[in-house]
Structures are given as C-alpha cells and as structure tokens.
C-alpha positions in Angstrom: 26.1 23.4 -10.4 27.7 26.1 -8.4 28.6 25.6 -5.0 27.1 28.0 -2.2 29.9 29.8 0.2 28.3 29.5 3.4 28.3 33.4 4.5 28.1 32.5 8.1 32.2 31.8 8.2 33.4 35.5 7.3 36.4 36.3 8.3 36.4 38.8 10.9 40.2 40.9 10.4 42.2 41.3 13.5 43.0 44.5 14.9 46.3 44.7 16.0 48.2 47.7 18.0 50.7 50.0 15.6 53.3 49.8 18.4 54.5 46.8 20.3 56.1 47.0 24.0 59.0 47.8 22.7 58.1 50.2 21.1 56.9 52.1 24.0 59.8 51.2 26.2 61.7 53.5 23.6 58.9 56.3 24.1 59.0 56.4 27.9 62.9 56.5 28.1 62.7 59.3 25.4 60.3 61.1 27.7 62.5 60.6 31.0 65.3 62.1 29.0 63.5 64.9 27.6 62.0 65.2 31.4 65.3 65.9 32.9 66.5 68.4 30.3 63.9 70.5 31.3 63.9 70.1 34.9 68.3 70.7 34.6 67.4 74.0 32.5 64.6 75.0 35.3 66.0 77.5 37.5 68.5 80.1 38.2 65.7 82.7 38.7 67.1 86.5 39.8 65.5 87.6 43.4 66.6 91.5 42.2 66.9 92.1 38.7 68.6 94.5 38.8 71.7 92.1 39.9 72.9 89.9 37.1 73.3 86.3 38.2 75.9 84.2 36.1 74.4 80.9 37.1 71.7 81.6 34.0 75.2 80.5 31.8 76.3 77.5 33.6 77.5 74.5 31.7 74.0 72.1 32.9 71.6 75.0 31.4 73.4 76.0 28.0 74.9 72.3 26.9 73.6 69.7 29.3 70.1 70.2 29.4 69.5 70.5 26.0 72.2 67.8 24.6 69.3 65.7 26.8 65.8 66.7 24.9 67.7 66.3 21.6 68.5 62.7 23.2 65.1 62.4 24.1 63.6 63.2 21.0 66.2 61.2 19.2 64.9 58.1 20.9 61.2 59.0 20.3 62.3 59.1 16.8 64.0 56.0 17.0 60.8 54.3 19.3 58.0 55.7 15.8 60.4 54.1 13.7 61.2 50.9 14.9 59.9 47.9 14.0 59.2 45.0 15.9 57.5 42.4 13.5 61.0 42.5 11.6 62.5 39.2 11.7 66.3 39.0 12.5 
C-alpha cells in the first residue's frame, strides 16, 4: 500500500534579504561620496549679476565635485553587484 505524507510537516521557505551588510556598507559610502560632490559644487552664487564672478570655474566645482558622484555612483554600482554568499 501507499504510504501517507503527513501534510502537517510542509516546508515553510525562508525569506532571506537580497543585500547583506555589506552590501549596504557599499551603498552608504557611495551616498556620502555622492553627498559631498554636491555639497563642493553648491555655491558660488553672484549678489549682482551683472558682475561675473570667476569662482563659478574653480577647480572643486568643474573636476572635483563631480570626479566624486561618479565615485559615488561607481560604488553603488559596485554595492548592487556584489555578492556576498560567494565563497572565496
């Protein structure tokens, strides 16, 4: 005769997060890099504008600040991709 499965043991599956801590370690120092690019291109406003002001085309707001979002985003990249379950 055929044996009964007793339904009572079903397996529940376990639900598991897509991204571990390390993962979001990545993420927040991607934001704080992109977070400082845009507070270093902030700024530099003109009072009169009929004055031109050649702080608008300083080094930190034409190649720093934006050399850091494209950090930034380069480790958000970095933090989707990785993965931690990989074995070494």
């Amino acid at each position: 005769m055929s044996k009964k499965k007793n339904d009572n043991q079903v397996k529940k599956p376990t639900r598991e997060f897509v991204f571990q801590k390390r993962n979001y370690q990545f993420m927040f120092i991607g934001l704080a890099f992109i977070a400082l690019g845009f507070i270093l291109m902030s700024g530099g406003g003109m009072d009169d504008t009929s004055v031109f002001n050649p702080q608008v085309y300083s080094f930190r707001r034409i190649r720093l600040a934006p050399t850091m979002v494209l950090i930034g985003l380069g480790f958000q990249v970095y933090a989707i991709l990785l993965n931690p379950h990989k074995k070494k």
